[in-house]
Steps between C-alpha positions, in 0.01 A plus 500: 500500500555288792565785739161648481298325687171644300395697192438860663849490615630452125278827424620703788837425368470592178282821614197477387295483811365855597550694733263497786383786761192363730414635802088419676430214341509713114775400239656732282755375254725661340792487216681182458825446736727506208718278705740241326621497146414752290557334158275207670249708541512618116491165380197414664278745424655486099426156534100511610423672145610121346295341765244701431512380099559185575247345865185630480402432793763724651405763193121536679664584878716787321203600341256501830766696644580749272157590558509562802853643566777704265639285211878527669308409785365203367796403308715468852192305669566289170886463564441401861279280404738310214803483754281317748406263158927488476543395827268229528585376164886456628426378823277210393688473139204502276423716169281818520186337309472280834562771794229746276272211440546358883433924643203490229314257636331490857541156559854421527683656768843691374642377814567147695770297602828462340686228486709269239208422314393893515124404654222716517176530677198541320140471600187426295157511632465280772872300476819619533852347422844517447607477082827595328522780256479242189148401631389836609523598154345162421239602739392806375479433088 
């Protein structure tokens, strides 16, 4: 994990960024790159129907979306979506219930400094400081 330097890279590797053809200031995007490992690729989007069971927070999102877009659509948005979870859950070595409580909730930032004691930033109302994953989660209960 240490050689990407941010999550989009980690889904441009495994391919499931789209495609993209703009041109006077309209986007048009298209099929996904289908860059990387195939079998990578399967496992993630196999692996967003158990998320789906199982956080349902992440279970309303697929559901917004597959209103909007195609269910295999939708189900690769999901996948993108869960490998950007992975990612930060092995970079700052922390379960899933934290990283989908910490990108549920608007007032702890995902990112922040890291260091030995893995510090974050967060900011609440009119203070701000520096706290360590343990009280983050503290925090926020």
């Amino acid at each position: 994990m240490s050689r990407f330097k941010h999550s989009g890279q980690v889904a441009s590797y495994v391919g499931l960024i789209p495609r993209e053809h703009s041109s006077g200031g309209k986007q048009r995007l298209g099929s996904i790159s289908k860059q990387g490992n195939r079998f990578l690729r399967q496992l993630l989007v196999e692996s967003v129907q158990t998320v789906n069971r199982l956080d349902e927070g992440f279970r309303k999102q697929y559901a917004a979306r597959c209103h909007h877009k195609a269910k295999g659509v939708a189900k690769v948005a999901a996948a993108r979506k869960l490998a950007v979870r992975l990612y930060w859950m092995m970079r700052q070595n922390v379960g899933y219930p934290e990283i989908a409580r910490i990108e549920s909730s608007p007032r702890v930032a995902l990112t922040g400094e890291r260091g030995p004691q893995r510090q974050v930033f967060v900011s609440g109302g009119n203070t701000s400081q520096v706290v360590t994953l343990n009280e983050r989660s503290r925090i926020q209960q």
